[in-house]
PQR file with spaces between the fields and no chain letter, atoms N, CA, C, O and H, PARSE charges and radii, in Angstrom:
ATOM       1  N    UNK     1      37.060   23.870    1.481 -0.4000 1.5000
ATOM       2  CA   UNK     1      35.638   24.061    1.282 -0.0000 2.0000
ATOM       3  C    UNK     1      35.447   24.964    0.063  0.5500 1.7000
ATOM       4  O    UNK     1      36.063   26.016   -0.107 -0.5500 1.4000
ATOM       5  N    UNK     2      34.528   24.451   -0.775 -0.4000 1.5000
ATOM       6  CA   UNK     2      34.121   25.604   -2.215 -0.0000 2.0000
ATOM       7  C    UNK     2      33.708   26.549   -1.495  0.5500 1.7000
ATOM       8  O    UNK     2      33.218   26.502   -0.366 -0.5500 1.4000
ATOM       9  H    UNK     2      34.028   23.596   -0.637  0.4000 1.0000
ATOM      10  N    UNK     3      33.982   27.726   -2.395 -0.4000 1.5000
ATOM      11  CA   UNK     3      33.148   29.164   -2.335 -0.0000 2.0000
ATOM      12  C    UNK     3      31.890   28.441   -2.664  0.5500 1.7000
ATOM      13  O    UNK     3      31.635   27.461   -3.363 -0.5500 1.4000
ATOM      14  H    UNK     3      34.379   27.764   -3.312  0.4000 1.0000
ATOM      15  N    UNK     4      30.977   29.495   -1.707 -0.4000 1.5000
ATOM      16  CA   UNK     4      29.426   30.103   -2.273 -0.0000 2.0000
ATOM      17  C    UNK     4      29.966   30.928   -3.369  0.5500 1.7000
ATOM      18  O    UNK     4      31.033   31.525   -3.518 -0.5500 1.4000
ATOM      19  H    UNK     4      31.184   30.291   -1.139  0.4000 1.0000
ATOM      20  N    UNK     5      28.642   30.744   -4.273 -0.4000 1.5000
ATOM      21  CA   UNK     5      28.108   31.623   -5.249 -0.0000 2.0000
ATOM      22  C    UNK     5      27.166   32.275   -5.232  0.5500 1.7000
ATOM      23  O    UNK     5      26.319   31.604   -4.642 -0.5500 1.4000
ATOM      24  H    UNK     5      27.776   30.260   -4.152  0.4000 1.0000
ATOM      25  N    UNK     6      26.691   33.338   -5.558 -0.4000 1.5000
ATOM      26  CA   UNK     6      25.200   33.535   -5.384 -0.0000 2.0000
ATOM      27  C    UNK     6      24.135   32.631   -6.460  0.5500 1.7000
ATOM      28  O    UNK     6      22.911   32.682   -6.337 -0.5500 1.4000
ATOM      29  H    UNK     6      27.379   33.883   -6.037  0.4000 1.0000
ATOM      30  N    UNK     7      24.801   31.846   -7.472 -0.4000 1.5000
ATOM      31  CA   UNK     7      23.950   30.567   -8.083 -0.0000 2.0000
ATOM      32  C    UNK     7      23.506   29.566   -7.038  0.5500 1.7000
ATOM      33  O    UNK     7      22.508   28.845   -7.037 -0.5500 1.4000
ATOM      34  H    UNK     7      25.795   31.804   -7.572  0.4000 1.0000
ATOM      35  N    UNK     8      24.597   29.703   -6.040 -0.4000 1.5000
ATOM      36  CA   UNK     8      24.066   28.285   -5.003 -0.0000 2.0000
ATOM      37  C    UNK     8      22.986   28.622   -3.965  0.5500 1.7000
ATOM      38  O    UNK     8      22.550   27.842   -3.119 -0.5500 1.4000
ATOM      39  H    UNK     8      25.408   30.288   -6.041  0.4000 1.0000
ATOM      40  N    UNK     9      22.683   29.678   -4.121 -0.4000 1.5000
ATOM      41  CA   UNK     9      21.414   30.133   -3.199 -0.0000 2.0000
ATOM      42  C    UNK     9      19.994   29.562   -3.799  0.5500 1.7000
ATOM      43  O    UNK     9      19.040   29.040   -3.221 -0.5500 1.4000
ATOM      44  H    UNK     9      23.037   30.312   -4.808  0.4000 1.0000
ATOM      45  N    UNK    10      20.221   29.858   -5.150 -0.4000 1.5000
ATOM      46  CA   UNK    10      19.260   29.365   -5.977 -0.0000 2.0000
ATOM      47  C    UNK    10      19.094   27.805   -6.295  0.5500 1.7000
ATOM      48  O    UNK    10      18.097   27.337   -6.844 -0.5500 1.4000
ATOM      49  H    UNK    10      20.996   30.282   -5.619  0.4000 1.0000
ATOM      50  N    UNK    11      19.712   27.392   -6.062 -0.4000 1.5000
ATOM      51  CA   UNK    11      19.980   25.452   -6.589 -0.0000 2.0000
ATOM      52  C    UNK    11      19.269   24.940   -5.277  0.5500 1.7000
ATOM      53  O    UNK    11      19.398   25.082   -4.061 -0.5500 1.4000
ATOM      54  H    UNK    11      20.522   27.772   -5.615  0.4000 1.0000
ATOM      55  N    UNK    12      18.466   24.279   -6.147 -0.4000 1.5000
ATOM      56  CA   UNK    12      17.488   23.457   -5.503 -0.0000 2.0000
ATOM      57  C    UNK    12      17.009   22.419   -5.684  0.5500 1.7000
ATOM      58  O    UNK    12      15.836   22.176   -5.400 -0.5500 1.4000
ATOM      59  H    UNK    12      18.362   24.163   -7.134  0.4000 1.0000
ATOM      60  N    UNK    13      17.854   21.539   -6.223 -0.4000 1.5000
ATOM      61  CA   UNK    13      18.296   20.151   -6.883 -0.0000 2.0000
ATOM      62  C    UNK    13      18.401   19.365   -5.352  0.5500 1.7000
ATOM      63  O    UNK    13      17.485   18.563   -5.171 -0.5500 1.4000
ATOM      64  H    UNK    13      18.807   21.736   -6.454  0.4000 1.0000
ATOM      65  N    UNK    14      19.026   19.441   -4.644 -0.4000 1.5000
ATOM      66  CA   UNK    14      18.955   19.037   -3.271 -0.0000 2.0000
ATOM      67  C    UNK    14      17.528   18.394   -2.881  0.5500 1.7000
ATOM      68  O    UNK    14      17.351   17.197   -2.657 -0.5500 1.4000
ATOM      69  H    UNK    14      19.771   20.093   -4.791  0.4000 1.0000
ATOM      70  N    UNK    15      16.665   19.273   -2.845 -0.4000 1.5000
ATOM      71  CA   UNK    15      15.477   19.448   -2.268 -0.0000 2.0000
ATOM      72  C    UNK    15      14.848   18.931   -3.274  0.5500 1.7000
ATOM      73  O    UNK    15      13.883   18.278   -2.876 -0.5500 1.4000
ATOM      74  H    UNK    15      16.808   20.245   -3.027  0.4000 1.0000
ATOM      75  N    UNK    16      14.970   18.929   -4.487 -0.4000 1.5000
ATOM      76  CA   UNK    16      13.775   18.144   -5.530 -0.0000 2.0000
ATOM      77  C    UNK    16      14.376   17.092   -5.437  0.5500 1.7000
ATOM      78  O    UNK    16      13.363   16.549   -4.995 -0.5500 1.4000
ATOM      79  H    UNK    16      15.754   19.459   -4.810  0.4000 1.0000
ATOM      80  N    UNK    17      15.263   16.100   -5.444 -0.4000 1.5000
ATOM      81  CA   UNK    17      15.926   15.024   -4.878 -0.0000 2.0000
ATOM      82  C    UNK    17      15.397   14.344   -3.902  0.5500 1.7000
ATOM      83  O    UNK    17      15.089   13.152   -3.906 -0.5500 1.4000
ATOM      84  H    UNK    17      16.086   16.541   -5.802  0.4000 1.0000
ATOM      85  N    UNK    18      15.264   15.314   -2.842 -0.4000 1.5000
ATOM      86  CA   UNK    18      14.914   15.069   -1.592 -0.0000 2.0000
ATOM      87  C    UNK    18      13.431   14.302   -1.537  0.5500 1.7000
ATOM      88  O    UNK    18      13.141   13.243   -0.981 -0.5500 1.4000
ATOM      89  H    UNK    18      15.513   16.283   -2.839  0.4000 1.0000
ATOM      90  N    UNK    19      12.522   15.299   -2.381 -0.4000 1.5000
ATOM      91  CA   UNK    19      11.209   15.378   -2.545 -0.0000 2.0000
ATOM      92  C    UNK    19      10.725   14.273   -3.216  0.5500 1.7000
ATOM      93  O    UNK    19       9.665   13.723   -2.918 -0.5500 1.4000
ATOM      94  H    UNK    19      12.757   16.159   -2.833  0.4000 1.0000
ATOM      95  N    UNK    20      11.659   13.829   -4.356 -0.4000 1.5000
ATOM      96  CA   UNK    20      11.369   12.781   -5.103 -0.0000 2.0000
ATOM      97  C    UNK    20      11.394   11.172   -4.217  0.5500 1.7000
ATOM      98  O    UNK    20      10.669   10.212   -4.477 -0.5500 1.4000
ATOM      99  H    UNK    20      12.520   14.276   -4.598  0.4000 1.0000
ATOM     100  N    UNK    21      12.120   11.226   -3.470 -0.4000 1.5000
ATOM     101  CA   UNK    21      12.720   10.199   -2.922 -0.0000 2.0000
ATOM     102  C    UNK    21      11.290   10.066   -1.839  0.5500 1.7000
ATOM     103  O    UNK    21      10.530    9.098   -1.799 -0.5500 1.4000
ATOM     104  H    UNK    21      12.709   12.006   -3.258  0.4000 1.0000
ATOM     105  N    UNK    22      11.217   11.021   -1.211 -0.4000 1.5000
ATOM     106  CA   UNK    22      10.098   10.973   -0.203 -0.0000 2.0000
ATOM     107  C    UNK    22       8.727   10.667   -0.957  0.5500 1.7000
ATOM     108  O    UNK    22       7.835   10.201   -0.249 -0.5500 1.4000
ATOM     109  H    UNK    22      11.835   11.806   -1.244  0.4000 1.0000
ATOM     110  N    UNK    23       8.426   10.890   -2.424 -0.4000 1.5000
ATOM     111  CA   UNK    23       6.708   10.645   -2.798 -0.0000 2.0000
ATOM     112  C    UNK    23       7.426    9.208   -3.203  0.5500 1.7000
ATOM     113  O    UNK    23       6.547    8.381   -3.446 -0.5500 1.4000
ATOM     114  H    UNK    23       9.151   11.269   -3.000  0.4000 1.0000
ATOM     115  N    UNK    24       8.640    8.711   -3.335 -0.4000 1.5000
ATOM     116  CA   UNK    24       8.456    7.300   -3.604 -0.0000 2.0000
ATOM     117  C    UNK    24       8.555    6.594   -3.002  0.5500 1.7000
ATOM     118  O    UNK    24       8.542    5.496   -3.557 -0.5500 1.4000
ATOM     119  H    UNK    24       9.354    9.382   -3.137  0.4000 1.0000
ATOM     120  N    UNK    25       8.674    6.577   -1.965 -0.4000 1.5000
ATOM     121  CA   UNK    25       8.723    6.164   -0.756 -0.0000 2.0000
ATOM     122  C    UNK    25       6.714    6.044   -0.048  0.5500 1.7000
ATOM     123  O    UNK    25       6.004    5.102    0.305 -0.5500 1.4000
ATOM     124  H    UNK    25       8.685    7.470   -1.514  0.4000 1.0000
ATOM     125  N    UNK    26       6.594    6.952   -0.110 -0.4000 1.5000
ATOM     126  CA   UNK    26       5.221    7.101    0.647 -0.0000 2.0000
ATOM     127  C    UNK    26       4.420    6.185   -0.719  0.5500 1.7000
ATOM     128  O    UNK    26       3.800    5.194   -0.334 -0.5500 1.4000
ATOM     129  H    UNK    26       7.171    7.716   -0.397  0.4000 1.0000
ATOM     130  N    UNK    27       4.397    6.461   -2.295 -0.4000 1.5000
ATOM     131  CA   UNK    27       4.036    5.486   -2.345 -0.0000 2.0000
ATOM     132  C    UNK    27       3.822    4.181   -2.292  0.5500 1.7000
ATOM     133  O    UNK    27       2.697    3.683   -2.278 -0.5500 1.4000
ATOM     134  H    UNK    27       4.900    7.267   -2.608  0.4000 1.0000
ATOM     135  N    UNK    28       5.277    3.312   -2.247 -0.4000 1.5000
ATOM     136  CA   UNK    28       5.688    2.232   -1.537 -0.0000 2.0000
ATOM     137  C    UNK    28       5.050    1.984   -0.464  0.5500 1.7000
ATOM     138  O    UNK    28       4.613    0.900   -0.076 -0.5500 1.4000
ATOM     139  H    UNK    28       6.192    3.716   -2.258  0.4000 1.0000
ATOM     140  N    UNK    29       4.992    3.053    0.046 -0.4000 1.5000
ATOM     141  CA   UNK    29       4.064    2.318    1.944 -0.0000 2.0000
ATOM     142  C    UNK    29       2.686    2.378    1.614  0.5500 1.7000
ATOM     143  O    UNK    29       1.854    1.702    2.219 -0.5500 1.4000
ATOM     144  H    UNK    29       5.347    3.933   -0.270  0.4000 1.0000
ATOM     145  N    UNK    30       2.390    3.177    0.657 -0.4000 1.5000
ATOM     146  CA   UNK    30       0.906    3.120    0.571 -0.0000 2.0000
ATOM     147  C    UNK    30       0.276    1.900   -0.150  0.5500 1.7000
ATOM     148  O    UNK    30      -0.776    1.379    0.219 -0.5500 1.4000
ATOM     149  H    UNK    30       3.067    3.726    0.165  0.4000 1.0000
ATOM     150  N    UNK    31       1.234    1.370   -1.528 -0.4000 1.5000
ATOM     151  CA   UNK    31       0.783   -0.139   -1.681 -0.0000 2.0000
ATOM     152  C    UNK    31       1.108   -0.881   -0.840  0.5500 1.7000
ATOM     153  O    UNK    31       0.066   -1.447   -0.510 -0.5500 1.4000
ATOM     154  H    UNK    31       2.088    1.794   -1.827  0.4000 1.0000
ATOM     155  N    UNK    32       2.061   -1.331   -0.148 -0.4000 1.5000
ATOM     156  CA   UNK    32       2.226   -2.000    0.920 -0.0000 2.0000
ATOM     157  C    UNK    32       1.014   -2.110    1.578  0.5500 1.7000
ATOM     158  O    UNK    32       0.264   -3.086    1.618 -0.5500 1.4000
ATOM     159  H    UNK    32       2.908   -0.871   -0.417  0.4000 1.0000
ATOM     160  N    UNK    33       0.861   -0.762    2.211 -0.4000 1.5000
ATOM     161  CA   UNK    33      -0.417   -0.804    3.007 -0.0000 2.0000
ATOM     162  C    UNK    33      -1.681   -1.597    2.778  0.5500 1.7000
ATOM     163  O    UNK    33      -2.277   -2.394    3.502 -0.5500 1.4000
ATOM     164  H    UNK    33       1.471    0.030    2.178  0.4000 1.0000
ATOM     165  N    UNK    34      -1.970   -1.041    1.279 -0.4000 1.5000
ATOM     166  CA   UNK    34      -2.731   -1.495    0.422 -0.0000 2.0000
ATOM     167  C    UNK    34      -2.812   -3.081    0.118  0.5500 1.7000
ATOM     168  O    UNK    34      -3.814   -3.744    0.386 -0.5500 1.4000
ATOM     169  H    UNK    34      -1.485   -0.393    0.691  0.4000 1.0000
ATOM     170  N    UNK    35      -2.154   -3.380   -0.215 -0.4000 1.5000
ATOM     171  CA   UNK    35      -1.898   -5.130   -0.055 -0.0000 2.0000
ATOM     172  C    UNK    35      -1.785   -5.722    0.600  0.5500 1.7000
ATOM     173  O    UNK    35      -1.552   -6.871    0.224 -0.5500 1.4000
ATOM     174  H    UNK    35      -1.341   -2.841   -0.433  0.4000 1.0000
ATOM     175  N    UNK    36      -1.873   -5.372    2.661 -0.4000 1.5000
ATOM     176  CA   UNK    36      -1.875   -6.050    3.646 -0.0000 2.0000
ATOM     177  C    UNK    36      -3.513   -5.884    3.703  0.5500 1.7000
ATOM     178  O    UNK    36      -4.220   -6.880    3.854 -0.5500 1.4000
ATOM     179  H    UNK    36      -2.063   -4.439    2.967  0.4000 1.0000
ATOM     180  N    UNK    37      -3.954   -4.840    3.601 -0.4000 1.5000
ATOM     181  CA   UNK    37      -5.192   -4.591    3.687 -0.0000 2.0000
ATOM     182  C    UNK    37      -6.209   -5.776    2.684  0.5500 1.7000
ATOM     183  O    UNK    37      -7.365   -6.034    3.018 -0.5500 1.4000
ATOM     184  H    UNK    37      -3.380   -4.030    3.478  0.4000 1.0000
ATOM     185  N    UNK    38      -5.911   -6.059    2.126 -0.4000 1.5000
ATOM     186  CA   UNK    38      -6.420   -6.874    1.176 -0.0000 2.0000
ATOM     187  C    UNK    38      -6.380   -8.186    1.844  0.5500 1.7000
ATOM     188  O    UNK    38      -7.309   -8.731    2.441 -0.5500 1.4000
ATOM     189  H    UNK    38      -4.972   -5.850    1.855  0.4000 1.0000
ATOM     190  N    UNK    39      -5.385   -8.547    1.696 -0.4000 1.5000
ATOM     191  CA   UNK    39      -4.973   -9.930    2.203 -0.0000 2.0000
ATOM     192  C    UNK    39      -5.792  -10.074    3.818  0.5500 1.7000
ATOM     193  O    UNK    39      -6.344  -11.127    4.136 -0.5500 1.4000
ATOM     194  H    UNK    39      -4.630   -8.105    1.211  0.4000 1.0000
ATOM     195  N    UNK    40      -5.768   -9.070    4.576 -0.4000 1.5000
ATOM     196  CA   UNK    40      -6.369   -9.350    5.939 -0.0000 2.0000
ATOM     197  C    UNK    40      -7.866   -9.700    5.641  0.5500 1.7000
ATOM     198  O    UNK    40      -8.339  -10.652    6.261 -0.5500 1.4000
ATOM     199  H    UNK    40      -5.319   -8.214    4.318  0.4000 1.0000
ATOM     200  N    UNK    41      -8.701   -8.987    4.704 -0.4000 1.5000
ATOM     201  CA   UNK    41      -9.349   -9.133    3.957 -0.0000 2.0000
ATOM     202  C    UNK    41     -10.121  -10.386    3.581  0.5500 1.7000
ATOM     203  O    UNK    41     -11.220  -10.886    3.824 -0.5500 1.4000
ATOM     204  H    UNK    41      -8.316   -8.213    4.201  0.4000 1.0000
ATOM     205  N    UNK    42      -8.981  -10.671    2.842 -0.4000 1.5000
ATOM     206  CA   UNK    42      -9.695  -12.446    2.302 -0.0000 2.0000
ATOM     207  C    UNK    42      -9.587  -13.221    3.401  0.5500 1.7000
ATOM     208  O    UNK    42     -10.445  -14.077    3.621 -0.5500 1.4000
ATOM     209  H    UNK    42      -8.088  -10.265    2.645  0.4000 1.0000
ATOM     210  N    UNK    43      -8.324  -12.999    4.402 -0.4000 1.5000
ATOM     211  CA   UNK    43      -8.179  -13.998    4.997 -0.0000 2.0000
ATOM     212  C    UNK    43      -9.254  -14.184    6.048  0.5500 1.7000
ATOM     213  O    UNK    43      -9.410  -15.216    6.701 -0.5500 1.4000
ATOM     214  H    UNK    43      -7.628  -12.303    4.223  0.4000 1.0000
ATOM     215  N    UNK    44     -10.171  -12.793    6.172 -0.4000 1.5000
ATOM     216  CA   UNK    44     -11.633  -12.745    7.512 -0.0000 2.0000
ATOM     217  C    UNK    44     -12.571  -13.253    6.325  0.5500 1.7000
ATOM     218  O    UNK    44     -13.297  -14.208    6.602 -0.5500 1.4000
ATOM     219  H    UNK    44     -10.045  -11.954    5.641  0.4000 1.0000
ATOM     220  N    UNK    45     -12.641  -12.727    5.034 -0.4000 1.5000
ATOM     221  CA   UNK    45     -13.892  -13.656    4.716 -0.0000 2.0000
ATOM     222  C    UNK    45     -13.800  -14.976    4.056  0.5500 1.7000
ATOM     223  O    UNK    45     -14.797  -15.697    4.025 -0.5500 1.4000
ATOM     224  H    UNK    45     -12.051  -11.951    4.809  0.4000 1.0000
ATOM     225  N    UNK    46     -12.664  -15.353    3.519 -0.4000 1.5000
ATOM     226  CA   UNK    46     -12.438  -16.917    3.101 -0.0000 2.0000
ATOM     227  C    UNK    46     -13.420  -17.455    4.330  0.5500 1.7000
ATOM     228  O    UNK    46     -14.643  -17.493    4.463 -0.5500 1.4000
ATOM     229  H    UNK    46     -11.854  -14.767    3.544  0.4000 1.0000
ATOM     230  N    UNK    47     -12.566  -17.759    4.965 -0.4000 1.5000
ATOM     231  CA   UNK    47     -13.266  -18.633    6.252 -0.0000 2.0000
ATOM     232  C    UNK    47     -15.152  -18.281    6.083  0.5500 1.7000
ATOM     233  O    UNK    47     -15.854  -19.291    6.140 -0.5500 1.4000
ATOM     234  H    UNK    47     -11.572  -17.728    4.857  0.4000 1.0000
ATOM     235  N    UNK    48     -15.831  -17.028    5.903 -0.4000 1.5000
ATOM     236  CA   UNK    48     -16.999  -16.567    6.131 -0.0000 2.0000
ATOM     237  C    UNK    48     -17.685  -17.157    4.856  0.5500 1.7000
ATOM     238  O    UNK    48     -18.867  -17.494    4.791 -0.5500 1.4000
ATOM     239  H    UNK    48     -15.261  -16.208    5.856  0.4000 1.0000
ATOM     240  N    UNK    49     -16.845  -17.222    3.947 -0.4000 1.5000
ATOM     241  CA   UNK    49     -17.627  -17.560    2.623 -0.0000 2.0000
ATOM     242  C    UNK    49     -17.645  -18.993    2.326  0.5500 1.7000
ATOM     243  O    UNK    49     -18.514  -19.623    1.724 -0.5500 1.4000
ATOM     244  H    UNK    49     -15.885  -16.949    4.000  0.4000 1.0000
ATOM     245  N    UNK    50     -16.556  -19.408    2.839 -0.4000 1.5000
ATOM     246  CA   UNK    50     -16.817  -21.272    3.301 -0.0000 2.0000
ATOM     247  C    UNK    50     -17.464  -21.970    3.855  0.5500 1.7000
ATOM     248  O    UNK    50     -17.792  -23.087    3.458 -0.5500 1.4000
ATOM     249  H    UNK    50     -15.850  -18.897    3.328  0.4000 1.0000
ATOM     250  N    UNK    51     -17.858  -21.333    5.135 -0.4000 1.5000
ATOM     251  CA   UNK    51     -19.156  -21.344    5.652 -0.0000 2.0000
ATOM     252  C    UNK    51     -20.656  -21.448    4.893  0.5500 1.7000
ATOM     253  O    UNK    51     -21.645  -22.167    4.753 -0.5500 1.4000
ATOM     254  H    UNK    51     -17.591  -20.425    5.458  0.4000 1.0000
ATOM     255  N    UNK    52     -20.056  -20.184    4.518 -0.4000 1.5000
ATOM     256  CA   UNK    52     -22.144  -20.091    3.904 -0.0000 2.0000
ATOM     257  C    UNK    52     -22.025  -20.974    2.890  0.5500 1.7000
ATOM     258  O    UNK    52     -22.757  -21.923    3.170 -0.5500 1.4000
ATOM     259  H    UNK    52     -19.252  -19.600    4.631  0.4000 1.0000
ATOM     260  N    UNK    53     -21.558  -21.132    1.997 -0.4000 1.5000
ATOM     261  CA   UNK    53     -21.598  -22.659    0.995 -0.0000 2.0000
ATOM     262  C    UNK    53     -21.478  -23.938    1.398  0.5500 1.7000
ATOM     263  O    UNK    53     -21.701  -24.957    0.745 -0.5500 1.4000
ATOM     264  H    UNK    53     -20.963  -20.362    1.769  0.4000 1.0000
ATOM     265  N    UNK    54     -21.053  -23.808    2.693 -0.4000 1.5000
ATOM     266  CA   UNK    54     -21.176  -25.162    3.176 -0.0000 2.0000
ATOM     267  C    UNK    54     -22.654  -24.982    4.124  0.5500 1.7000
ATOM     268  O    UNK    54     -22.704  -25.988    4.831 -0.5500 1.4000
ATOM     269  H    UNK    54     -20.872  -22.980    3.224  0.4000 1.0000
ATOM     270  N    UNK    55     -23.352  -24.470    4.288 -0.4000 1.5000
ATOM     271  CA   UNK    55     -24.650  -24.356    4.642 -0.0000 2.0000
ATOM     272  C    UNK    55     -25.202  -24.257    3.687  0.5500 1.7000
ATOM     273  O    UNK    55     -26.225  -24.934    3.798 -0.5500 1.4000
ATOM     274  H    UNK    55     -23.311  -23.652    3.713  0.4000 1.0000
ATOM     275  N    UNK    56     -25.129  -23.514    2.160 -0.4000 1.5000
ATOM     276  CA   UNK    56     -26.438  -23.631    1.272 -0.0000 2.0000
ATOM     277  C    UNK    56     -26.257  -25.289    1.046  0.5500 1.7000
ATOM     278  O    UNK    56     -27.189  -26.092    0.996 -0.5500 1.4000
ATOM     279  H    UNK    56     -24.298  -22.965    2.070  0.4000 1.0000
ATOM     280  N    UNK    57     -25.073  -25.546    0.942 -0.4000 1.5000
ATOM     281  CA   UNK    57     -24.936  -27.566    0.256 -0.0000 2.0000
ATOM     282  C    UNK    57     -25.565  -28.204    1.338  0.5500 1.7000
ATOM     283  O    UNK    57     -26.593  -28.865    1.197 -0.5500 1.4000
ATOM     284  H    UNK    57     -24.316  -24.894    0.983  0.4000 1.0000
ATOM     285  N    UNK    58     -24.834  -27.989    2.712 -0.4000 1.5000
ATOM     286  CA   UNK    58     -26.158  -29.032    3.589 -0.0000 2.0000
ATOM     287  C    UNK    58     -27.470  -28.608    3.364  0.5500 1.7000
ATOM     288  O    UNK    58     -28.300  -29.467    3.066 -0.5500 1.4000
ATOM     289  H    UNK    58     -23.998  -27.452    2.827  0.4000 1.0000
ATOM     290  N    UNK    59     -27.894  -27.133    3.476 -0.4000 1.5000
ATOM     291  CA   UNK    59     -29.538  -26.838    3.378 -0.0000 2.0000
ATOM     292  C    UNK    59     -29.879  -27.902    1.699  0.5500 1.7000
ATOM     293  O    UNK    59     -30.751  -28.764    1.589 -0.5500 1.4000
ATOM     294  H    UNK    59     -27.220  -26.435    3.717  0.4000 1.0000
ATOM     295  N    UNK    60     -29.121  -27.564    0.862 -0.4000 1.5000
ATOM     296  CA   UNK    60     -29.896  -27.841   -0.497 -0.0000 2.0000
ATOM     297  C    UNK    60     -30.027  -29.557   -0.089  0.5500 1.7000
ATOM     298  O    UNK    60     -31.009  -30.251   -0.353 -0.5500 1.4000
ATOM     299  H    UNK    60     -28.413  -26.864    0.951  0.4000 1.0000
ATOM     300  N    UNK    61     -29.005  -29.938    0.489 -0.4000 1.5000
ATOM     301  CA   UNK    61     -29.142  -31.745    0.175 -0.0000 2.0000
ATOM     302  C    UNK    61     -30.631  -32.092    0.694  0.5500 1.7000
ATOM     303  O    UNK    61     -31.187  -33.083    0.220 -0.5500 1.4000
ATOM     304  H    UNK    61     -28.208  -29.374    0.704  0.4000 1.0000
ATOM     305  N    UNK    62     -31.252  -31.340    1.606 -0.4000 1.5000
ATOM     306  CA   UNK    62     -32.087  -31.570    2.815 -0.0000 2.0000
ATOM     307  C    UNK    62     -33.628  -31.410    2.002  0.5500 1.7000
ATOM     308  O    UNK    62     -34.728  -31.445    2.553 -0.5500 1.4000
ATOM     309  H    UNK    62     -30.800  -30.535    1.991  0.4000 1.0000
ATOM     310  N    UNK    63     -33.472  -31.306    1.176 -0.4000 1.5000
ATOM     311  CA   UNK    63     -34.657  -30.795    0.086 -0.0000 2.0000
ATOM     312  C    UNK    63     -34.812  -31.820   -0.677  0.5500 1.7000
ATOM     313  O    UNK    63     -35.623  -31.784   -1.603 -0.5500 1.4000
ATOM     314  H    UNK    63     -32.579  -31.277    0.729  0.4000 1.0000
């Protein structure tokens, strides 16, 4: 096993490592997130917006 130093008390390369890894990560889940959110999205109003254009085209023919 290496000696401690009293430099290695101070090194904190570990932990900014650590830190880095974790905000890239959380951003990853947060687009993720972000892009399911979306998609659930279109996929409730596709259907809603197909609808109403297919009611203004029957209403308009009816005129």
């Amino acid at each position: 096993m290496p000696e401690r130093t009293e430099r290695d008390w101070d090194d904190d390369s570990e932990y900014h490592a650590a830190l880095a890894r974790a905000e890239r990560l959380t951003r990853f889940g947060m687009r993720t997130m972000s892009g399911v959110t979306v998609l659930i999205i279109l996929a409730v109003l596709s259907p809603l917006l197909l609808m109403a254009l297919f009611i203004l085209i029957v209403l308009g023919m009816n005129y």
